[in-house]
N, CA and C atoms as a LAMMPS dump frame, in Angstrom:
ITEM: TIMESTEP
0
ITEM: NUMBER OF ATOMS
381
ITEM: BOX BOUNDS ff ff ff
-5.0000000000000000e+02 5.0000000000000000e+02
-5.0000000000000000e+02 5.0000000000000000e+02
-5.0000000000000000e+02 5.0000000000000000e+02
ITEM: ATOMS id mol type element x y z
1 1 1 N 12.989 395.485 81.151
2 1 2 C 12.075 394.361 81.008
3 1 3 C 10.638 394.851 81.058
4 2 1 N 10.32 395.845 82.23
5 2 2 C 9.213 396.551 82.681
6 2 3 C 8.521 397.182 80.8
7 3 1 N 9.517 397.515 80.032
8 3 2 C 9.095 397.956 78.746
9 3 3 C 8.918 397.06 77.799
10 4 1 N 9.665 396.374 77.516
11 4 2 C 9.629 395.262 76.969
12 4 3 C 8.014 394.599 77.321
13 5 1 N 7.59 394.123 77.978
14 5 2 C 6.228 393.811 78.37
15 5 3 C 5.402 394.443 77.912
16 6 1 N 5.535 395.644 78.14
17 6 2 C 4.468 396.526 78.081
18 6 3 C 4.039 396.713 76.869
19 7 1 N 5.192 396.907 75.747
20 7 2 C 5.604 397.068 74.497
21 7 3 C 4.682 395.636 73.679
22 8 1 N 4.892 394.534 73.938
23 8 2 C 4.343 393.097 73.776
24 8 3 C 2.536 393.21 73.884
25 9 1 N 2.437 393.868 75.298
26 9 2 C 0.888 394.123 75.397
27 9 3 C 0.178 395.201 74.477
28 10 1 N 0.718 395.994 74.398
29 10 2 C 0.148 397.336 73.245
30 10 3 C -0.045 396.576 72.47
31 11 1 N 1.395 395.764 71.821
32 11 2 C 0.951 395.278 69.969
33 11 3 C 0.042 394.64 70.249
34 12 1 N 0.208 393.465 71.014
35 12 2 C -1.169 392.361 71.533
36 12 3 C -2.286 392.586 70.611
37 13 1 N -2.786 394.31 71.524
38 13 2 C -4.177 394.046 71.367
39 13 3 C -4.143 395.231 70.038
40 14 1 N -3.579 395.276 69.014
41 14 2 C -3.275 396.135 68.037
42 14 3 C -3.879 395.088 66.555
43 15 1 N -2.807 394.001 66.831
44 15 2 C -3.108 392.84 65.71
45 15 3 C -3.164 391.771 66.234
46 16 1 N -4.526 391.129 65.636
47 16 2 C -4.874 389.578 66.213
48 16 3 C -3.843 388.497 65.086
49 17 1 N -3.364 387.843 65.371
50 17 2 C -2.543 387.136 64.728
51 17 3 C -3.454 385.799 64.179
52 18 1 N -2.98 385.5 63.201
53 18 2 C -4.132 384.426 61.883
54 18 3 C -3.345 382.989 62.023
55 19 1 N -3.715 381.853 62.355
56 19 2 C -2.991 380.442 61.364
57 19 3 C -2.89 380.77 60.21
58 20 1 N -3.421 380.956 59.65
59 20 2 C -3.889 381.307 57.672
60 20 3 C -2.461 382.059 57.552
61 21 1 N -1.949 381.686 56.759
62 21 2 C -0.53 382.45 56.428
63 21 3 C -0.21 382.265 54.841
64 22 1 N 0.163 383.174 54.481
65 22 2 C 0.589 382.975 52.819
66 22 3 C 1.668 383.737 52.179
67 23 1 N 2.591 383.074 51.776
68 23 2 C 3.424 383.704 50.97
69 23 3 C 3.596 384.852 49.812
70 24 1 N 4.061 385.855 49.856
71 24 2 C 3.689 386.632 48.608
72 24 3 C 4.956 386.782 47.919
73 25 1 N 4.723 386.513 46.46
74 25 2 C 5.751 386.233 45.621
75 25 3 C 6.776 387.541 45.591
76 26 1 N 6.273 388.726 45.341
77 26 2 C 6.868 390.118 44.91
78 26 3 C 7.35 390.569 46.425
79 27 1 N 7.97 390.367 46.589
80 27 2 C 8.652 391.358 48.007
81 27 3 C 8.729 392.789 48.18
82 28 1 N 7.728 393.452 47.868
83 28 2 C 7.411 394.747 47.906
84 28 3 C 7.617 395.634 48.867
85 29 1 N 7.75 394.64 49.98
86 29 2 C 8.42 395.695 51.705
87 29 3 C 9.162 395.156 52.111
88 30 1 N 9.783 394.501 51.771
89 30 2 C 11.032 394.224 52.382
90 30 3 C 12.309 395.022 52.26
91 31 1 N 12.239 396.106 51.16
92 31 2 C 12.96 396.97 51.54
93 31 3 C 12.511 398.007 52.053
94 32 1 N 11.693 398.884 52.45
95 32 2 C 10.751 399.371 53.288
96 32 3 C 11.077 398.719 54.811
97 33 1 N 11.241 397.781 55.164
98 33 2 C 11.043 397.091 56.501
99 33 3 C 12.975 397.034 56.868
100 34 1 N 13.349 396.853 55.94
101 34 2 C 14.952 396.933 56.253
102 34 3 C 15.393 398.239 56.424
103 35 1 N 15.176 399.288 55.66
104 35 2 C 15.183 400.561 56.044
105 35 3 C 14.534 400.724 57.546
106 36 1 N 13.397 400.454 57.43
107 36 2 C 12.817 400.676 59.251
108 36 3 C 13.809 400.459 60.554
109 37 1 N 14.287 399.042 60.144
110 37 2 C 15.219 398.168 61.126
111 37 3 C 16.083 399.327 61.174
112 38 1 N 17.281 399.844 60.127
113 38 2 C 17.743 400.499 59.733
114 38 3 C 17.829 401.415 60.928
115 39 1 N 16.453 402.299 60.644
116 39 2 C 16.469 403.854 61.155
117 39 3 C 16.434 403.205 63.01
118 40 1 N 15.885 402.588 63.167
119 40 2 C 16.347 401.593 64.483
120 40 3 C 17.155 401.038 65.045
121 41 1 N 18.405 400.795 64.507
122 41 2 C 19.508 400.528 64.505
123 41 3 C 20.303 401.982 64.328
124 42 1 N 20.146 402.774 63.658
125 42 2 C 20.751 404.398 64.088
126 42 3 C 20.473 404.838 65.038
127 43 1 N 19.477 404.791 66.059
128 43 2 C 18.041 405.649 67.036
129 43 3 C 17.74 406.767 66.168
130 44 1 N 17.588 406.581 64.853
131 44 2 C 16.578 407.625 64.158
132 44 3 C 15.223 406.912 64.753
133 45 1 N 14.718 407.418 65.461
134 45 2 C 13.381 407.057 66.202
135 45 3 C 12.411 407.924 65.757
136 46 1 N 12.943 409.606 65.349
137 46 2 C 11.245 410.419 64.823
138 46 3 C 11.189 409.982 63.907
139 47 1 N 12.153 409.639 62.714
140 47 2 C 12.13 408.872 61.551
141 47 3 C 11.038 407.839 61.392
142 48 1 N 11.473 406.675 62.233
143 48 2 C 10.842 405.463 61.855
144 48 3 C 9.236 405.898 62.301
145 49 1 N 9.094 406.462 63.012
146 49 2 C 7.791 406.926 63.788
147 49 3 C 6.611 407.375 62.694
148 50 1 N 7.405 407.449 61.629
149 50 2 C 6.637 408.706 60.813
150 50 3 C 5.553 407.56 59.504
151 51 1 N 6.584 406.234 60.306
152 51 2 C 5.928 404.999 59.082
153 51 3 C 4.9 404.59 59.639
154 52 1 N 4.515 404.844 61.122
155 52 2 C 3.396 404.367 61.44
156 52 3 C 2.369 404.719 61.277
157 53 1 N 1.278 404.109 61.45
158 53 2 C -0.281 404.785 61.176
159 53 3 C -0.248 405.132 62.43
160 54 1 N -1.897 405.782 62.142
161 54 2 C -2.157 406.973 63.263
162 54 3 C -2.508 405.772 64.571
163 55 1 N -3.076 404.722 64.887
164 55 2 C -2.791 403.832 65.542
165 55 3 C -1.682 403.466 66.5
166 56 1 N -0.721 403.107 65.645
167 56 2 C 0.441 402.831 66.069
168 56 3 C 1.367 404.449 66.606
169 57 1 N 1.006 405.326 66.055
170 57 2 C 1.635 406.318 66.39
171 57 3 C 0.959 406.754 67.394
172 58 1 N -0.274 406.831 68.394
173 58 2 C -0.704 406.886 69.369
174 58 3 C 0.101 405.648 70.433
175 59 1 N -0.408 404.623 70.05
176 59 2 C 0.283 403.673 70.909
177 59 3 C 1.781 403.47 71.3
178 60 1 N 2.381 404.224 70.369
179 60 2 C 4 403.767 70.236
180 60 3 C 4.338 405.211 69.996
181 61 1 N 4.562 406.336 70.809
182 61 2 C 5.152 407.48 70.372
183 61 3 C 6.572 407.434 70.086
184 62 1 N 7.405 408.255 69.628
185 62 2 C 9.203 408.166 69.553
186 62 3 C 9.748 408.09 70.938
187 63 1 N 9.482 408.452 72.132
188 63 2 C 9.739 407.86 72.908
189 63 3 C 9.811 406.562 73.662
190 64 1 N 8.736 406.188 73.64
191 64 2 C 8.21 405.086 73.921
192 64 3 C 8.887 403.767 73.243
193 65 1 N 8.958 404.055 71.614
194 65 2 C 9.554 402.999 70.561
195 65 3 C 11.334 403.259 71.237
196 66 1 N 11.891 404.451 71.211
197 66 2 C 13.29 403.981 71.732
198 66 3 C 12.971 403.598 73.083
199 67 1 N 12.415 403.492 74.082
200 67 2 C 12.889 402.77 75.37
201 67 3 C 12.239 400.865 74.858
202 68 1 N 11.7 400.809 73.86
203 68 2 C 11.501 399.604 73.479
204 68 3 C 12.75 398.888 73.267
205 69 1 N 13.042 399.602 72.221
206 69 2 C 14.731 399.396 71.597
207 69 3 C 15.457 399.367 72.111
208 70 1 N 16.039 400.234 72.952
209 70 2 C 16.924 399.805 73.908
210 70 3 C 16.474 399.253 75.061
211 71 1 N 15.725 398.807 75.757
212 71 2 C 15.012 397.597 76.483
213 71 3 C 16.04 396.497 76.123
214 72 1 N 15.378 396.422 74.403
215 72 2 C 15.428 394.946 73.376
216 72 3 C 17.095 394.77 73.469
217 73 1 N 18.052 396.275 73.271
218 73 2 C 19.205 396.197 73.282
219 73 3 C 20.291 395.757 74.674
220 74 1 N 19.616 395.697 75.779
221 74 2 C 20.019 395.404 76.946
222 74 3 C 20.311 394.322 76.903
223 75 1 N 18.541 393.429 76.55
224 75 2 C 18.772 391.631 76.257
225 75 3 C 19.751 391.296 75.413
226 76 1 N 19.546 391.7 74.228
227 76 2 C 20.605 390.993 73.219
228 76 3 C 21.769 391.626 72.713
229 77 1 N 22.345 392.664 73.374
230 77 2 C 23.509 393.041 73.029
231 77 3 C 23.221 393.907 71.754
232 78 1 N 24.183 394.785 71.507
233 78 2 C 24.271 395.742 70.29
234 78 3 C 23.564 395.177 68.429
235 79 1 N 22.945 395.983 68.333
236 79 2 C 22.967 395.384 66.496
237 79 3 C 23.885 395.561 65.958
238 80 1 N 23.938 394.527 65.103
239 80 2 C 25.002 393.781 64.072
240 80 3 C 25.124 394.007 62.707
241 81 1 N 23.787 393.464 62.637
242 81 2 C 23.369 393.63 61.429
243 81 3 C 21.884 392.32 60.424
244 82 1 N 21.612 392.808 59.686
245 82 2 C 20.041 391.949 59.315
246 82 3 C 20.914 391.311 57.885
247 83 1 N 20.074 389.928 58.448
248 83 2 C 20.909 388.72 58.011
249 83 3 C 19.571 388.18 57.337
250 84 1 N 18.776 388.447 56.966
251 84 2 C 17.674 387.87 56.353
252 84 3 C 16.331 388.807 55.951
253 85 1 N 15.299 387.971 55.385
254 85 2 C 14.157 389.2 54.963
255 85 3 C 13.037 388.05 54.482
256 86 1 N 11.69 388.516 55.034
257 86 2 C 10.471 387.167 54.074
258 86 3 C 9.67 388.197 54.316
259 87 1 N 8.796 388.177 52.924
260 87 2 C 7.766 388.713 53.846
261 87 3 C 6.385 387.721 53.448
262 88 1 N 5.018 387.867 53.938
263 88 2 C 4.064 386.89 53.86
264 88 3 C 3.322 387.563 53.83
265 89 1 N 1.507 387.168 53.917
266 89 2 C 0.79 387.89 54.009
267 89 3 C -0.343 387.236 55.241
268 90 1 N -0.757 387.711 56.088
269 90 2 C -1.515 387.316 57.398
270 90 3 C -2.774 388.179 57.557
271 91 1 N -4.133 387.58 57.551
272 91 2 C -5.274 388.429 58.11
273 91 3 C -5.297 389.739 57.151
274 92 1 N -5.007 389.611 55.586
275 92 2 C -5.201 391.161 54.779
276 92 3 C -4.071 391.705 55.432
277 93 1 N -2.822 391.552 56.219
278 93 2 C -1.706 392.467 56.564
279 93 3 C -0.785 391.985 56.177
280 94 1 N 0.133 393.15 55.126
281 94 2 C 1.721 392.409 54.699
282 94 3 C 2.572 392.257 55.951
283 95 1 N 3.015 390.852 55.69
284 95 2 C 4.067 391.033 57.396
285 95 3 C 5.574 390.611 56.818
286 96 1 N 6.412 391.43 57.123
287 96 2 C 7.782 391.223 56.882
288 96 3 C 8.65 391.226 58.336
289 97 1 N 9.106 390 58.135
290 97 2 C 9.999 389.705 59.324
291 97 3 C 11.586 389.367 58.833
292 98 1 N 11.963 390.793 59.616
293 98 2 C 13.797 391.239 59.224
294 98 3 C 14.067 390.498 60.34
295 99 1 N 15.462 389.772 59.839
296 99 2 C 15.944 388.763 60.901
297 99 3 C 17.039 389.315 60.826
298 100 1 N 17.627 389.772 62.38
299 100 2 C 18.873 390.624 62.776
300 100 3 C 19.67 389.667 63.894
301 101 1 N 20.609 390.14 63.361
302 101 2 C 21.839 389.307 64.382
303 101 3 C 22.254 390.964 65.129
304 102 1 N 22.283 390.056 66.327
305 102 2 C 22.399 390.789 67.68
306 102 3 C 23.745 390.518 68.311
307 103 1 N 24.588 390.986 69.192
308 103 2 C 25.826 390.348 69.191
309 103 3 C 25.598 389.31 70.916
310 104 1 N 24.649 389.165 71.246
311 104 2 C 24.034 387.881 71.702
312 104 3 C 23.501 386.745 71.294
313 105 1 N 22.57 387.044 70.571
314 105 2 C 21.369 386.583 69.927
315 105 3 C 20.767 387.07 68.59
316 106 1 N 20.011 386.203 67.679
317 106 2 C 19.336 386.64 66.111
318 106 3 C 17.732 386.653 66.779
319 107 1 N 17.222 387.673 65.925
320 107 2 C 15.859 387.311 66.572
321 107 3 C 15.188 388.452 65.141
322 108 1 N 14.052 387.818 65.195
323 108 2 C 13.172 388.726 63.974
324 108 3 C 12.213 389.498 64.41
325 109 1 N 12.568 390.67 63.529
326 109 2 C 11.513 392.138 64.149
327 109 3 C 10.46 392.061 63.058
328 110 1 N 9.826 391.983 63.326
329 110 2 C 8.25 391.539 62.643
330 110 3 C 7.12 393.062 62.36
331 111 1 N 7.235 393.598 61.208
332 111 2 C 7.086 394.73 60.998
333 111 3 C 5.789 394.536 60.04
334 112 1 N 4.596 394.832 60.289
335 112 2 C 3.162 394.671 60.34
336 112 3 C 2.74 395.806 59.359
337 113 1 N 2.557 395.725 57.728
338 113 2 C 1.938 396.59 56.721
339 113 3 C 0.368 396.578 56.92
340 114 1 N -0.802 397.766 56.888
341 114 2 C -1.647 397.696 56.652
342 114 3 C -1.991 397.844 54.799
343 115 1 N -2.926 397.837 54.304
344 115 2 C -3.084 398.186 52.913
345 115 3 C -2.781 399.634 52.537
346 116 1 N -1.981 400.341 53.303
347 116 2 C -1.819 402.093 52.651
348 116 3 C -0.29 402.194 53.418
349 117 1 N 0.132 400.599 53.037
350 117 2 C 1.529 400.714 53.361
351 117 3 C 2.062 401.431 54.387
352 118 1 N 1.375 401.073 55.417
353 118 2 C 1.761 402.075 56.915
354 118 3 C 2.145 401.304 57.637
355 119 1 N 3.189 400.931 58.605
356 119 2 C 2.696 399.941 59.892
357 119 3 C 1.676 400.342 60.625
358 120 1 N 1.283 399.133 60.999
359 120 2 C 0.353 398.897 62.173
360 120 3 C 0.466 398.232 63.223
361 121 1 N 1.614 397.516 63.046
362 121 2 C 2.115 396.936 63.768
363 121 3 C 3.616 396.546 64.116
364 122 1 N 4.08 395.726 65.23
365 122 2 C 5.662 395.843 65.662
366 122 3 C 5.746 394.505 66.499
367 123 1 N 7.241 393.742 66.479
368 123 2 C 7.532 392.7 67.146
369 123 3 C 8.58 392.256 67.183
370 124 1 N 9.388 392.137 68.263
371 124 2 C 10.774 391.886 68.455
372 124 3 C 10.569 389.889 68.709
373 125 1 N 10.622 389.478 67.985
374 125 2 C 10.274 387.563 68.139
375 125 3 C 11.818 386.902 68.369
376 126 1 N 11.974 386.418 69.447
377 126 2 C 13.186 385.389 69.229
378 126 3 C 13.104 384.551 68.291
379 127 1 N 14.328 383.771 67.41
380 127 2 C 14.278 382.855 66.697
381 127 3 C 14.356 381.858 67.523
C-alpha cells in the first residue's frame, strides 16, 4: 500500500490533469500502450522502462515500477487480461487508458504520451 501511494504522489506532481478532454479519431497508441500493459503483465520491467522519458525514468526506475505492480497485484489479484483500449487527448498529452481485468477487479492503467511518443506519465485508476 506504502507503494502504491507513493507511486500516486510521484505521478501527481508529474502531470496536472485538464477538464478539457478530446477524443482522437486515429488510435495511434493504443497499440503502443497495450504492448506496455503487456511487458507489465510479463515483469518485463527494464523493457517497459525504456518507453519512458527521461522524467519518468528518474522518477519511476525498473525497480520502483515493479514494486508498483506488484503492490497493484496484491489489491487486485493476478492479470487476466486487457479487455478494452481509448485513447483521448488531455493538456497537448496523448492519454490511452488500457482497461484490464484483474482476477478481482477491472481497472484502467492510464498510460500518459508526451509529443515524442514517450511516456510521461502512469496510472493504475479503478473503474
Amino acid at each position: 500500500m506504502r507503494y502504491f501511494v507513493t507511486l500516486m504522489l510521484m505521478l501527481g506532481t508529474l502531470f496536472v490533469a485538464c477538464d478539457r478532454e478530446q477524443t482522437i479519431s486515429a488510435p495511434e497508441l493504443t497499440g503502443p500502450a497495450k504492448d506496455f500493459v503487456g511487458m507489465l503483465a510479463k515483469g518485463d520491467y527494464a523493457d517497459a522502462v525504456v518507453k519512458f522519458d527521461e522524467t519518468m525514468k528518474g522518477a519511476m526506475p525498473v525497480e520502483t515500477l515493479e514494486q508498483a505492480w506488484q503492490s497493484l497485484l496484491v489489491k487486485t489479484g493476478p492479470f487476466e487480461k486487457i479487455v478494452g483500449v481509448s485513447q483521448k487527448k488531455e493538456q497537448g498529452y496523448d492519454v490511452v487508458l488500457v482497461t484490464c481485468e484483474f482476477e478481482n477487479t477491472q481497472l484502467d492503467v492510464k498510460v500518459v504520451y508526451n509529443d515524442k511518443k514517450e511516456i510521461s506519465g502512469l496510472w493504475f485508476q479503478p473503474k
